[in-house]
N, CA, C and O atoms as CSV, one atom per row, in Angstrom:
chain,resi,resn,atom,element,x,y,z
A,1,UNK,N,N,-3.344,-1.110,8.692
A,1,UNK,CA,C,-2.620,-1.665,7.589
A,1,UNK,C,C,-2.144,-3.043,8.041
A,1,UNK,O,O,-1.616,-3.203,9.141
A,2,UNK,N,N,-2.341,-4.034,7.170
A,2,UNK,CA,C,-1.939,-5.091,7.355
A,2,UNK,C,C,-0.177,-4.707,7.979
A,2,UNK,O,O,0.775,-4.147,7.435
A,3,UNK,N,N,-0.388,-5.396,9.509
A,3,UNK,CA,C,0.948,-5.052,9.855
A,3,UNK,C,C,1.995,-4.109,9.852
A,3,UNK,O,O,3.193,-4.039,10.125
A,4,UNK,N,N,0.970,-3.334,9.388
A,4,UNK,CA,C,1.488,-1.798,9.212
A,4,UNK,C,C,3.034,-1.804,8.283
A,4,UNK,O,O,4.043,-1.145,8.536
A,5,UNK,N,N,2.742,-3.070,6.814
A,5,UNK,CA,C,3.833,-3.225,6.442
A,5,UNK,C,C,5.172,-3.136,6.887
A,5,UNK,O,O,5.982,-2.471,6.241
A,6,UNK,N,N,5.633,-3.987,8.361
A,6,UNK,CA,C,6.854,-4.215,9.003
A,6,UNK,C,C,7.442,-4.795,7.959
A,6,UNK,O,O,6.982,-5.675,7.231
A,7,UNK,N,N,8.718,-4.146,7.903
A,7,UNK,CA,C,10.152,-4.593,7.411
A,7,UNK,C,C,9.746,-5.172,6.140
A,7,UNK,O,O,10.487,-6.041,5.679
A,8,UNK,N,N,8.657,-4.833,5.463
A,8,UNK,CA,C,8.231,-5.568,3.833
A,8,UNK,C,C,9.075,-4.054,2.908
A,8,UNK,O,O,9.009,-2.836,3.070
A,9,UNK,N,N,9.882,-5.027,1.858
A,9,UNK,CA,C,10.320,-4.303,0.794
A,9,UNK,C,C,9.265,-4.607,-0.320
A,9,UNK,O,O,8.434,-5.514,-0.289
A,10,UNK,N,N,9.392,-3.977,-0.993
A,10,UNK,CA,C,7.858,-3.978,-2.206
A,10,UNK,C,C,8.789,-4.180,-3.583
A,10,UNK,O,O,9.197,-3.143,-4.107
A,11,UNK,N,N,9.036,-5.064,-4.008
A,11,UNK,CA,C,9.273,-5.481,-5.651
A,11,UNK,C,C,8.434,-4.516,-6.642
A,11,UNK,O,O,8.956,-3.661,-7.357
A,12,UNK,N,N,7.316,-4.738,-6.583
A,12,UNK,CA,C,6.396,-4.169,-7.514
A,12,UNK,C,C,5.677,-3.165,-7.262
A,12,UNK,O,O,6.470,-2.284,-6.929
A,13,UNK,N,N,4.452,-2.695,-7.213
A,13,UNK,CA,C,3.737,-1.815,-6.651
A,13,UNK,C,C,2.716,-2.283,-5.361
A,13,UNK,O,O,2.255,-3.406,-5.157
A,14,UNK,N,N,2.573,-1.377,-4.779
A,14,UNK,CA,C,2.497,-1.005,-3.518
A,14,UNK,C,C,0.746,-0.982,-3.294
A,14,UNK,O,O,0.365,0.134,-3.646
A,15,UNK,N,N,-0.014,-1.531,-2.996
A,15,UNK,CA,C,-1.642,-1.188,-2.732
A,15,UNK,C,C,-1.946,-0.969,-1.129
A,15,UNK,O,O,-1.731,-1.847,-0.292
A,16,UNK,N,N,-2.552,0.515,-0.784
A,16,UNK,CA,C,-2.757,1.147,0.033
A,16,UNK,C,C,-4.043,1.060,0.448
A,16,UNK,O,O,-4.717,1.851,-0.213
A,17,UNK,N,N,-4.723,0.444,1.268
A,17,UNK,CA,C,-6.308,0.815,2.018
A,17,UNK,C,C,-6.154,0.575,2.762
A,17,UNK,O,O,-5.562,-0.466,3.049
A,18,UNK,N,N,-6.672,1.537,3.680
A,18,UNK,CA,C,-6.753,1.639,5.451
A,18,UNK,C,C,-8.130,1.902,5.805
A,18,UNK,O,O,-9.157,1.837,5.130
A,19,UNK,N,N,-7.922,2.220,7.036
A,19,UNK,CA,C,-8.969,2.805,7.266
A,19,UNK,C,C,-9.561,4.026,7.560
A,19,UNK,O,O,-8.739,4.836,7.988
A,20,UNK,N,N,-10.747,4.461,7.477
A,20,UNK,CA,C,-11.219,5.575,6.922
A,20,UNK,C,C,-11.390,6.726,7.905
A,20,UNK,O,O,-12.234,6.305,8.697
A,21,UNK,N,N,-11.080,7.808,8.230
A,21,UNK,CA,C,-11.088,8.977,9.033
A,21,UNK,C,C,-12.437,9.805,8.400
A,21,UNK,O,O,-12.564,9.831,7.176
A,22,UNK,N,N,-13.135,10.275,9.006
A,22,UNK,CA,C,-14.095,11.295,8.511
A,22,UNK,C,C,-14.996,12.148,8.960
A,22,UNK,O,O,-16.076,11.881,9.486
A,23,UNK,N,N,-14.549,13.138,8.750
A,23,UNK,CA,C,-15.177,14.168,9.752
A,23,UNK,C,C,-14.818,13.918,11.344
A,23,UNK,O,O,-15.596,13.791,12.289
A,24,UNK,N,N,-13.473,13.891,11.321
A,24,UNK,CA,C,-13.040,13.888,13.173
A,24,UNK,C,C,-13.191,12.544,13.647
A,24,UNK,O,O,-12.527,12.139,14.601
A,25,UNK,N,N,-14.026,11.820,13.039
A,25,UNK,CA,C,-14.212,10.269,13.387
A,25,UNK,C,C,-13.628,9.360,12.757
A,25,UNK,O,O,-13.873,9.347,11.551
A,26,UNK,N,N,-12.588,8.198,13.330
A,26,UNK,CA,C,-12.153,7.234,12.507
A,26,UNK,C,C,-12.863,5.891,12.709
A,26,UNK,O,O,-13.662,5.561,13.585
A,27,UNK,N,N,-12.401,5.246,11.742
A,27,UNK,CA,C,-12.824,4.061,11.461
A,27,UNK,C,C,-12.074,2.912,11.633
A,27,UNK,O,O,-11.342,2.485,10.739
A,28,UNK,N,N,-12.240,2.183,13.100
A,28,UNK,CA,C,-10.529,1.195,12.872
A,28,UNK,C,C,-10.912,0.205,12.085
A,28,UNK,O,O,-11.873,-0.560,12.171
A,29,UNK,N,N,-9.896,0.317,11.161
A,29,UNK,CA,C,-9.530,-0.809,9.849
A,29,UNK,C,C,-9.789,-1.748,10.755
A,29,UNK,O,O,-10.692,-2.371,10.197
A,30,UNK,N,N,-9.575,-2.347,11.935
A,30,UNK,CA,C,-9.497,-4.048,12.424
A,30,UNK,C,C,-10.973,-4.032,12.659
A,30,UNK,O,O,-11.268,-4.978,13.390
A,31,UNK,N,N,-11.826,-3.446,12.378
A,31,UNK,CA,C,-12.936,-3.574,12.604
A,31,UNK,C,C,-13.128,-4.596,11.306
A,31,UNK,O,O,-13.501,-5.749,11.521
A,32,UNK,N,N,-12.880,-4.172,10.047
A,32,UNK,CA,C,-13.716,-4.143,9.197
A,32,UNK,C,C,-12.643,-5.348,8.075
A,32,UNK,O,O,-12.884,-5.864,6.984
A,33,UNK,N,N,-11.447,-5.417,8.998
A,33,UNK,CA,C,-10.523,-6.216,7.734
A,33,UNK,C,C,-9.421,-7.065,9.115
A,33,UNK,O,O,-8.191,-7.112,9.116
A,34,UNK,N,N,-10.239,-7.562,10.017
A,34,UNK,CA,C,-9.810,-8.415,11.037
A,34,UNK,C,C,-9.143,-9.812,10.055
A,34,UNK,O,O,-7.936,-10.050,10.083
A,35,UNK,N,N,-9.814,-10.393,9.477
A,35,UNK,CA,C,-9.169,-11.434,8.967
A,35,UNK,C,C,-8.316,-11.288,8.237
A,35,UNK,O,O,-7.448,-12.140,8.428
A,36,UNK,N,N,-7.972,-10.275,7.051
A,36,UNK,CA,C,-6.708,-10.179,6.410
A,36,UNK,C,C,-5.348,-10.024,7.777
A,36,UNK,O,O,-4.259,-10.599,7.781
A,37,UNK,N,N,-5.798,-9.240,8.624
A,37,UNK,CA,C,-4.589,-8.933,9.448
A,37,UNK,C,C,-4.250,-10.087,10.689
A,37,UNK,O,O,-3.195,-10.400,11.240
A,38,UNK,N,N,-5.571,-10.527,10.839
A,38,UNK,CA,C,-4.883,-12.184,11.511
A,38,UNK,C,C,-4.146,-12.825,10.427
A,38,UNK,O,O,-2.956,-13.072,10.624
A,39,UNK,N,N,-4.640,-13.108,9.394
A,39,UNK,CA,C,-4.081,-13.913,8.626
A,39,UNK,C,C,-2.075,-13.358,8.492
A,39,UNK,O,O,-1.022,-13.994,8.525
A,40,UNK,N,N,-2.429,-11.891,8.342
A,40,UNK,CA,C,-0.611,-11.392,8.224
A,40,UNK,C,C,-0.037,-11.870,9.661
A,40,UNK,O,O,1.063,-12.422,9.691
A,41,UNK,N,N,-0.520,-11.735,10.445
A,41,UNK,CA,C,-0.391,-12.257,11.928
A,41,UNK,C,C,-0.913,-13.530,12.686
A,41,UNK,O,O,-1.596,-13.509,13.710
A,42,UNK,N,N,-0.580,-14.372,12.173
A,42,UNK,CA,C,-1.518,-16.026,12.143
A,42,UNK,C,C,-1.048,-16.403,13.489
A,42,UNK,O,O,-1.857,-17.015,14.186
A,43,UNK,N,N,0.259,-16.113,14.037
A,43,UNK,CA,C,0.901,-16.629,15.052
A,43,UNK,C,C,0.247,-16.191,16.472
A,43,UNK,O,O,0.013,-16.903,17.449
A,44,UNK,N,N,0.101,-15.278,16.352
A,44,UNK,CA,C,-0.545,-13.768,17.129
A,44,UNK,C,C,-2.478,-14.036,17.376
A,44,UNK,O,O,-3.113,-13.722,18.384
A,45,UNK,N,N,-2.838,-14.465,16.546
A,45,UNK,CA,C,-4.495,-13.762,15.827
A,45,UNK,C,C,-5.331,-14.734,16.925
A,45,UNK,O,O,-6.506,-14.599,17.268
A,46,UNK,N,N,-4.640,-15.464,17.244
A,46,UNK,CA,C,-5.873,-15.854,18.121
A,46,UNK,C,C,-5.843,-15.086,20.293
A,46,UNK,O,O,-6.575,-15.097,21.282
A,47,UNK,N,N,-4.693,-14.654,19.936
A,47,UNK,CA,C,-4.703,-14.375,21.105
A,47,UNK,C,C,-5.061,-12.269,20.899
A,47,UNK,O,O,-4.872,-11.387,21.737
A,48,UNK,N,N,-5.612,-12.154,19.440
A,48,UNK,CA,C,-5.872,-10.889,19.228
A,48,UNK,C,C,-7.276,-10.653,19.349
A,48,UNK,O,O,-7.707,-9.546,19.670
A,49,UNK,N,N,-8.220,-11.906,19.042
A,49,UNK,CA,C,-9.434,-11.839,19.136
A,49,UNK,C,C,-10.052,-10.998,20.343
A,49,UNK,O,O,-9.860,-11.328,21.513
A,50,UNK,N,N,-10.872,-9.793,19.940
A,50,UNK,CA,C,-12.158,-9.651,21.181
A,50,UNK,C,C,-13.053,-10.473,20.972
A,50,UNK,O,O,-13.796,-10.408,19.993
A,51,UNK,N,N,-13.139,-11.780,22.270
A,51,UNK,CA,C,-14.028,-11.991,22.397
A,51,UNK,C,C,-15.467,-11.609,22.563
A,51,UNK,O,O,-16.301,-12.413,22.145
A,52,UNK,N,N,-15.827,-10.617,23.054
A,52,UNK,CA,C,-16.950,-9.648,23.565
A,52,UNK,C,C,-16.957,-9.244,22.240
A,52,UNK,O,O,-18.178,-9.282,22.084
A,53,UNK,N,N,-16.703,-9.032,21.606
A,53,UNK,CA,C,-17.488,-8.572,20.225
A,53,UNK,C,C,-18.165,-9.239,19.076
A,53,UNK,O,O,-17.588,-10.090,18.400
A,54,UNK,N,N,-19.266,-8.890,18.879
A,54,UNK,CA,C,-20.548,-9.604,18.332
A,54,UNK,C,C,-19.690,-9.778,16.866
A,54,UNK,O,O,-20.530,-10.285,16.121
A,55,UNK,N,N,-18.586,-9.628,16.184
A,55,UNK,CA,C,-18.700,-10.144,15.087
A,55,UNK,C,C,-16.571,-10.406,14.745
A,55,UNK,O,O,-15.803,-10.333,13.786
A,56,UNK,N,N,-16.502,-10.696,16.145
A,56,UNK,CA,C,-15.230,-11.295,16.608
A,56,UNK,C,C,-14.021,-10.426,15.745
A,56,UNK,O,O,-13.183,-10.878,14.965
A,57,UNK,N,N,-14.287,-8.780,16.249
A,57,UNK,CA,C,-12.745,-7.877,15.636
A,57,UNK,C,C,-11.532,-7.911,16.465
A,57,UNK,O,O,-11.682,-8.192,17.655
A,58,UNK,N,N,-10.616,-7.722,16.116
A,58,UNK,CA,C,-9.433,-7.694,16.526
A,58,UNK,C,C,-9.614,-7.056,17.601
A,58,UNK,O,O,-10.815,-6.798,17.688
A,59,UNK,N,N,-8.674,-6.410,19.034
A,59,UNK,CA,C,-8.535,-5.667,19.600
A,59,UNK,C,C,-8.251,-4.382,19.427
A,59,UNK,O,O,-7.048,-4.124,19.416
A,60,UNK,N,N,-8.932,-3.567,19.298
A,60,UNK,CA,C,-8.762,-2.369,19.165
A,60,UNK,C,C,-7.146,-1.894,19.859
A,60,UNK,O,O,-6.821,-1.820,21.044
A,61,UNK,N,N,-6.032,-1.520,18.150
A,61,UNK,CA,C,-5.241,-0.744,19.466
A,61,UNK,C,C,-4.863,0.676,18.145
A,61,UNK,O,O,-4.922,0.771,16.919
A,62,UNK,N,N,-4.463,1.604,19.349
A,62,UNK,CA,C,-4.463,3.048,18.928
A,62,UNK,C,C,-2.968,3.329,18.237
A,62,UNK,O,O,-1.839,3.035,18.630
A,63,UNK,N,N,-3.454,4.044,17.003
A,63,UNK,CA,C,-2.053,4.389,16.764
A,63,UNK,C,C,-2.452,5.916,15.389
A,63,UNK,O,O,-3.470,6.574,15.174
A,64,UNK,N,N,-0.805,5.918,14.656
A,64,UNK,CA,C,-1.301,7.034,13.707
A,64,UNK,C,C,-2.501,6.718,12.581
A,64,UNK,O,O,-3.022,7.518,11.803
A,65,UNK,N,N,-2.719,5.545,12.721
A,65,UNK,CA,C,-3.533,5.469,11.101
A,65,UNK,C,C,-5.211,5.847,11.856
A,65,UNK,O,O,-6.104,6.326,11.157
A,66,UNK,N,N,-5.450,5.487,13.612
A,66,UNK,CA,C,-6.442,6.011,13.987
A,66,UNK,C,C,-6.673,7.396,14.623
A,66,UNK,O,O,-7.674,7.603,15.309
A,67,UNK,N,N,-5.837,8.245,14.415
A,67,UNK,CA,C,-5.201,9.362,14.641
A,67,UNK,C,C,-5.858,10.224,13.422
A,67,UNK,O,O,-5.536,9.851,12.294
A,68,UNK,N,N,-6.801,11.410,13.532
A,68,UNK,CA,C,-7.005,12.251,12.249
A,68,UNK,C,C,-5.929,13.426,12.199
A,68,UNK,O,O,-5.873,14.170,11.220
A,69,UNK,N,N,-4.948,13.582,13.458
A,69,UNK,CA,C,-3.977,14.800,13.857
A,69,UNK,C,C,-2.721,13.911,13.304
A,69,UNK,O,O,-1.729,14.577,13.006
A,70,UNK,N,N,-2.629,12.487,13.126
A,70,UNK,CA,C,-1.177,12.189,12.807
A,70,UNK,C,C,-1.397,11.412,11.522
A,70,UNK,O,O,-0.371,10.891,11.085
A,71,UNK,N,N,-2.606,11.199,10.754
A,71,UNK,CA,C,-3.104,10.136,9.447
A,71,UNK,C,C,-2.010,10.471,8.491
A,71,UNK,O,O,-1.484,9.555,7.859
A,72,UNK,N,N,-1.580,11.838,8.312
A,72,UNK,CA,C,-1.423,12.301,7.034
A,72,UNK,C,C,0.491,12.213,7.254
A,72,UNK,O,O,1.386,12.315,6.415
A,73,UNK,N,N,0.546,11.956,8.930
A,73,UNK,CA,C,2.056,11.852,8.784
A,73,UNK,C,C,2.601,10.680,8.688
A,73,UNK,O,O,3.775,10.451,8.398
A,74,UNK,N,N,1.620,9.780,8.971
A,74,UNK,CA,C,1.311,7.937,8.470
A,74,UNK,C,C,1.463,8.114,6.477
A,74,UNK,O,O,2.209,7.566,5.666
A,75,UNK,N,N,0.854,8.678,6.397
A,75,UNK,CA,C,0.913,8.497,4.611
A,75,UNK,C,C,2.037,9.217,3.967
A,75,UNK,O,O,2.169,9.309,2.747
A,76,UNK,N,N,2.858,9.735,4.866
A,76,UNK,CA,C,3.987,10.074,4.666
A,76,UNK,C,C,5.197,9.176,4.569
A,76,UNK,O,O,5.859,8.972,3.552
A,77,UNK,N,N,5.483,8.432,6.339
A,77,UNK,CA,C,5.889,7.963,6.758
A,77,UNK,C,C,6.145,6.393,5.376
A,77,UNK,O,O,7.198,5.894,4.980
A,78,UNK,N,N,4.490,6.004,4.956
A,78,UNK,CA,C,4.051,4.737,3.982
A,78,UNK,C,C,4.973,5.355,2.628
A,78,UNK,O,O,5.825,4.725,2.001
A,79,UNK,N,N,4.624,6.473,2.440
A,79,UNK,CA,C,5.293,6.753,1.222
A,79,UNK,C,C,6.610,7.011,1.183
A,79,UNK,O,O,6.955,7.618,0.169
A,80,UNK,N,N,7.421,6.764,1.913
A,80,UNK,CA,C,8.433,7.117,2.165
A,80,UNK,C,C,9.587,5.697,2.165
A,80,UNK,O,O,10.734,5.408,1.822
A,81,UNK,N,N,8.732,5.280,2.614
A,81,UNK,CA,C,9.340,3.281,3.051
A,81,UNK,C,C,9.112,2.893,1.634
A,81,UNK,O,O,10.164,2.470,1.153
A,82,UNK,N,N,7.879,2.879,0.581
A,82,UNK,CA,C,7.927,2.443,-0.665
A,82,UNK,C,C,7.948,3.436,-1.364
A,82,UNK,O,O,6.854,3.638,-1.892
A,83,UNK,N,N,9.126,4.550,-1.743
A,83,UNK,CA,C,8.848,5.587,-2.754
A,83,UNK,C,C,9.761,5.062,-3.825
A,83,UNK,O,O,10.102,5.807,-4.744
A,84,UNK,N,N,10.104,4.027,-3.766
A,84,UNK,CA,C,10.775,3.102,-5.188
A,84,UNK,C,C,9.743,2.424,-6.130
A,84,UNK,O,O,9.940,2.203,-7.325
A,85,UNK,N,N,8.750,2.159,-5.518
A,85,UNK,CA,C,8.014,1.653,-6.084
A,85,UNK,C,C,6.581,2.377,-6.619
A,85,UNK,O,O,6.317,3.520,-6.246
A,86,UNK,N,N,5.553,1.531,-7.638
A,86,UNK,CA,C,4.649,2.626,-7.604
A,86,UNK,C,C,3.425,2.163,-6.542
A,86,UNK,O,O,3.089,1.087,-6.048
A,87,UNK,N,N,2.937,3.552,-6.453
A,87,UNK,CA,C,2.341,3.477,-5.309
A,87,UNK,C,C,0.550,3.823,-5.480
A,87,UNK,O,O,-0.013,4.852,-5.855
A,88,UNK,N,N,-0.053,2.391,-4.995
A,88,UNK,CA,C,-1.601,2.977,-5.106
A,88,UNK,C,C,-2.598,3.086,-3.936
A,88,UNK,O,O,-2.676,2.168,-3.119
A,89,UNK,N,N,-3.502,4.390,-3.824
A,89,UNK,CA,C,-3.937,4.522,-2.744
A,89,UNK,C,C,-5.646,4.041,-2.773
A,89,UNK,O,O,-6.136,4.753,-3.649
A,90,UNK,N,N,-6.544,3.310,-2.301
A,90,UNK,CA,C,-7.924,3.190,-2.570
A,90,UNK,C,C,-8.469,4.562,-1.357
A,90,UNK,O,O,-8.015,4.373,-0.228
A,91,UNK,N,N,-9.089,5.459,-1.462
A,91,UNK,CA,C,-9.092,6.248,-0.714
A,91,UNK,C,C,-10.773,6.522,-0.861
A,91,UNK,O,O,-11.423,6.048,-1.793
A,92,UNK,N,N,-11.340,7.333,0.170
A,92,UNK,CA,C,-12.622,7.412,0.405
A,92,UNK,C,C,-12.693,8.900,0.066
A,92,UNK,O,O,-11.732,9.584,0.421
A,93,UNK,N,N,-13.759,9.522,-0.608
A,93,UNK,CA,C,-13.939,10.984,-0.909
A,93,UNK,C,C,-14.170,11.594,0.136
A,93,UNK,O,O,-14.021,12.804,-0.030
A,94,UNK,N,N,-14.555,11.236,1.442
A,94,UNK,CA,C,-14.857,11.645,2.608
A,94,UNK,C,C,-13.657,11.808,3.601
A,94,UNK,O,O,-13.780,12.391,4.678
A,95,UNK,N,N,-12.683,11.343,3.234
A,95,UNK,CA,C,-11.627,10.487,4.058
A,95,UNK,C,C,-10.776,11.879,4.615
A,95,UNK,O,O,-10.188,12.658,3.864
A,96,UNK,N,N,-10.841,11.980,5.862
A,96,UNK,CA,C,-9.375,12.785,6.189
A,96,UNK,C,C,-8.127,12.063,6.339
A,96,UNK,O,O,-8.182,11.150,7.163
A,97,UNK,N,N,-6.709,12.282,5.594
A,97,UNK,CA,C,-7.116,13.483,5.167
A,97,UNK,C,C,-7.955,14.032,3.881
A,97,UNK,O,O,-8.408,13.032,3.325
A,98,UNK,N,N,-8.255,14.931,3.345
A,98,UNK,CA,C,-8.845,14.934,1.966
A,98,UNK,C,C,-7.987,14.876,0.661
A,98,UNK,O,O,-6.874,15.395,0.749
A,99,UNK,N,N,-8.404,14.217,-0.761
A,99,UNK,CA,C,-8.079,13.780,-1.642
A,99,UNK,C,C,-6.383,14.384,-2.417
A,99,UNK,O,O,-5.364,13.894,-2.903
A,100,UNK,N,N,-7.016,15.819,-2.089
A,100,UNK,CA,C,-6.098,16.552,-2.692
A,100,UNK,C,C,-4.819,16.641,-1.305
A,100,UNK,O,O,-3.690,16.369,-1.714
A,101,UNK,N,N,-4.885,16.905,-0.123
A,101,UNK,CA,C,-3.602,16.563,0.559
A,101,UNK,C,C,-3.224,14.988,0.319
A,101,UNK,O,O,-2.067,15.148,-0.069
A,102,UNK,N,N,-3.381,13.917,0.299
A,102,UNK,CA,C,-3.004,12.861,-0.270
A,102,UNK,C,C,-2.421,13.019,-1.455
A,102,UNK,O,O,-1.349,12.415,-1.511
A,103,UNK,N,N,-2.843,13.870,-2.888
A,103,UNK,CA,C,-2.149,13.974,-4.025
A,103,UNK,C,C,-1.075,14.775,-3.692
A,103,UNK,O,O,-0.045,14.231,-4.091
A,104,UNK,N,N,-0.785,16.153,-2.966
A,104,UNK,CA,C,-0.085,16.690,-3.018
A,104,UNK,C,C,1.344,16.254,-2.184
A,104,UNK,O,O,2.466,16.733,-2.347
A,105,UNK,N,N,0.930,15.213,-1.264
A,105,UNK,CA,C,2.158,14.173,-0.741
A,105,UNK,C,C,2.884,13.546,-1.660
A,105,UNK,O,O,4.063,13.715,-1.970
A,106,UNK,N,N,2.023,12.749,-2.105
A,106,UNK,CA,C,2.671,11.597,-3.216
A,106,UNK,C,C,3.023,12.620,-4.071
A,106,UNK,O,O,3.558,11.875,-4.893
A,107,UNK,N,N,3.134,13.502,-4.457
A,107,UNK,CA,C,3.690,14.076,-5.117
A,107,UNK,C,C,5.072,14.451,-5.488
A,107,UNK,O,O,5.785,14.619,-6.477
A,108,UNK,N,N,5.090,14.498,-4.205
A,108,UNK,CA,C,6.346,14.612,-3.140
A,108,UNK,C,C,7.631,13.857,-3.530
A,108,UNK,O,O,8.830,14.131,-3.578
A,109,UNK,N,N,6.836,12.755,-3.794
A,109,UNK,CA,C,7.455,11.221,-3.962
A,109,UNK,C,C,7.702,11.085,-5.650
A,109,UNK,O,O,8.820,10.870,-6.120
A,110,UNK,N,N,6.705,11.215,-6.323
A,110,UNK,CA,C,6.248,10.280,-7.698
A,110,UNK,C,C,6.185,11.625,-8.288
A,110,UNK,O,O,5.670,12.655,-7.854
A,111,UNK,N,N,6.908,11.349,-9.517
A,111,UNK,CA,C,7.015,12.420,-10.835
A,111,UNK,C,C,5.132,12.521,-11.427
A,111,UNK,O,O,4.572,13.606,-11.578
A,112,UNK,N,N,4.447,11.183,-11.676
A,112,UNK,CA,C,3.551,11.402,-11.976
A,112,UNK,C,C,2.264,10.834,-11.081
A,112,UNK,O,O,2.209,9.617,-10.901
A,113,UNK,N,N,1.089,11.804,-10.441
A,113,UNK,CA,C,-0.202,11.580,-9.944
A,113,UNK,C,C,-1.625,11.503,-10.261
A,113,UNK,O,O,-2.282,12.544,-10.268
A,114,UNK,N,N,-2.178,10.362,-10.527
A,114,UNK,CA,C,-3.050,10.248,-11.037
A,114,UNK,C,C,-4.263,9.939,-10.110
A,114,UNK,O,O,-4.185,9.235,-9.104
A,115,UNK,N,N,-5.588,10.650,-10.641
A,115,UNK,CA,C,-6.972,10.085,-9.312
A,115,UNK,C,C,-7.869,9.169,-10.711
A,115,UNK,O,O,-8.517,9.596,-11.666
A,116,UNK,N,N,-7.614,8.146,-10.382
A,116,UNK,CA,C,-8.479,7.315,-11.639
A,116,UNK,C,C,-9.561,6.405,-10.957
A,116,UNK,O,O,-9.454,6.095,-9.771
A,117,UNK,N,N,-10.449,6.049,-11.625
A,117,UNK,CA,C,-11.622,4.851,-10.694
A,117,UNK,C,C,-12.420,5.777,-9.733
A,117,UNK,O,O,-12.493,5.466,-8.544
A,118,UNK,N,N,-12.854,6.590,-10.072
A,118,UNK,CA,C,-13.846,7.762,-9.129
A,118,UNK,C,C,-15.303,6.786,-9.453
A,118,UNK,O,O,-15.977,6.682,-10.478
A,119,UNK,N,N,-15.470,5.984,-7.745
A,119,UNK,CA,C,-16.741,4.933,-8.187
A,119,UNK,C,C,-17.698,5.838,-6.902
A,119,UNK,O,O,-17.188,6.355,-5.909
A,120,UNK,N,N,-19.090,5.846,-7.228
A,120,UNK,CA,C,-19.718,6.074,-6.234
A,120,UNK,C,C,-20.221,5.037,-5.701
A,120,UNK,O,O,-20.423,4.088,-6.458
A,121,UNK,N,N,-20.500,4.921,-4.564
A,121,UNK,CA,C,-21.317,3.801,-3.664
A,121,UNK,C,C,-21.805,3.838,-2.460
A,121,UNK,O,O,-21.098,4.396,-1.622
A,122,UNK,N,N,-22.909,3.364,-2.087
A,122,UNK,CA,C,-22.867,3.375,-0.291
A,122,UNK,C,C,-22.253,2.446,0.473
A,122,UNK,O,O,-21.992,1.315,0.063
A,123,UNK,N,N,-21.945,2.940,1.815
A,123,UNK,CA,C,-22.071,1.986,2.349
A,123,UNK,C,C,-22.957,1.239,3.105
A,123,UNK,O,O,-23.720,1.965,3.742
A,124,UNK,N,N,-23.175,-0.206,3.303
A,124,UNK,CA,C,-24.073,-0.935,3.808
A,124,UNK,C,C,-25.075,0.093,5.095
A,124,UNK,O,O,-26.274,0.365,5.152
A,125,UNK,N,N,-23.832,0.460,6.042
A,125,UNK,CA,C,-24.222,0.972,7.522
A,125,UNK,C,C,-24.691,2.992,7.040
A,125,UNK,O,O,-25.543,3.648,7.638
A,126,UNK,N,N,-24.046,3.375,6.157
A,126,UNK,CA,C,-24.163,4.615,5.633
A,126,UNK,C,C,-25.417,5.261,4.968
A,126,UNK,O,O,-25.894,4.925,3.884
A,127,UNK,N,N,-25.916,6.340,5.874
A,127,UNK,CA,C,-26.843,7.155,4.631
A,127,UNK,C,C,-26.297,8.130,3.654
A,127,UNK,O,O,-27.159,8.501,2.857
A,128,UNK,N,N,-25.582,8.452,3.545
A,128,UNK,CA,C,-24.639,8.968,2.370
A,128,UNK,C,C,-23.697,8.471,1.065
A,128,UNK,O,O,-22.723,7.719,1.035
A,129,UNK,N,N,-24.299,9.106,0.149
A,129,UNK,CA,C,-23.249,8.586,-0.795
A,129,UNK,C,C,-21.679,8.936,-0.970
A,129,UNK,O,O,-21.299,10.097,-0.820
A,130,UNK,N,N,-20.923,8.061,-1.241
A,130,UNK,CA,C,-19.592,8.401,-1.309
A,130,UNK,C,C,-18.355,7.862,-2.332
A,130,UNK,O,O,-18.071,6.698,-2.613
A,131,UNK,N,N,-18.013,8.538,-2.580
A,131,UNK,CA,C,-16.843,7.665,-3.987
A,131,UNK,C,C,-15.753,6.705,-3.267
A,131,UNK,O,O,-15.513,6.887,-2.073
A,132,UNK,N,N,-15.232,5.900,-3.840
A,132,UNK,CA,C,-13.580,5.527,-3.615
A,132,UNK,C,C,-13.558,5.933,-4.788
A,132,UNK,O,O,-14.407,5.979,-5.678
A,133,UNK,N,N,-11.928,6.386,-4.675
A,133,UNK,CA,C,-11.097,7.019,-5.809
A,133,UNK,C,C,-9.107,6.151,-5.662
A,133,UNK,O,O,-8.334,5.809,-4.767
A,134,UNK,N,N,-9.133,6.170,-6.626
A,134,UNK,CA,C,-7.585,5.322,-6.409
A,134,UNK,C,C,-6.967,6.270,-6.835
A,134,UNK,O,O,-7.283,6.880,-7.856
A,135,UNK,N,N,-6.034,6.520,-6.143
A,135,UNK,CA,C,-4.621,7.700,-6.277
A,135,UNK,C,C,-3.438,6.496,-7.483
A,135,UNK,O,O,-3.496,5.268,-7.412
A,136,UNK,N,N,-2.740,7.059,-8.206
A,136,UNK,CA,C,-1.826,5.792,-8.427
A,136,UNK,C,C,-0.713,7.198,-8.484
A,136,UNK,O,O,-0.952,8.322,-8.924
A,137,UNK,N,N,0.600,6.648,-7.850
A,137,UNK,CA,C,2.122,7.371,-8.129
A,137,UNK,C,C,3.027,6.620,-8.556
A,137,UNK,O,O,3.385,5.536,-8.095
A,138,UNK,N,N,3.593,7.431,-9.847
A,138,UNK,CA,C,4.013,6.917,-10.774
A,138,UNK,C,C,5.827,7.343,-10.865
A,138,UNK,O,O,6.519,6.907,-11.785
């Protein structure tokens, strides 16, 4: 997560994409969204660069969102810091955790849960098809 939203209060609503867990395997977001998070970290980003990597990602560092045993206490933790606001998740149909523990969190939170935008697509590197689906809590 961009900066893993430090100390940001949210006015409006809240947009959620990370990165993707699946099947026991995660996916580090700085792989794939290095420049949004230098950019949140501009001060930082050059001394974040792996060099050694063919398409210049951040440094890999470990935490709950690359965690498939602690993801879901991360989307807790997220929903919890913005449960004033409404809250939207872009989520992968594959994604641990799965769709429906994500709804039944925010639930938690938000009187009303909605799964709207069920898109199928591949990905580039992927032989499988797979949806994003946007959670919205209302």
């Amino acid at each position: 997560m961009c900066r893993e939203a430090r100390g940001a209060q949210a006015a409006g609503p809240v947009g959620i994409n990370h990165g993707f867990s699946s099947k026991g395997a995660t996916v580090d977001y700085l792989d794939f969204y290095h420049f949004l998070e230098g950019l949140s970290d501009y001060d930082n980003w050059l001394s974040r660069i792996d060099m050694n990597s063919k398409h210049r990602r951040l440094i890999p560092v470990k935490g709950i969102w690359n965690n498939s045993q602690q993801i879901l206490g991360a989307f807790d933790k997220l929903f919890t810091k913005f449960q004033n606001s409404i809250l939207v998740v872009s989520y992968r149909s594959e994604g641990i955790p799965s769709i429906e523990s994500l709804e039944k969190l925010m639930a938690e939170y938000k009187n009303k849960v909605s799964e709207v935008g069920k898109v199928g697509h591949r990905y580039v590197l992927s032989t499988k098809d797979n949806h994003e689906i946007l959670l919205i809590g209302q």
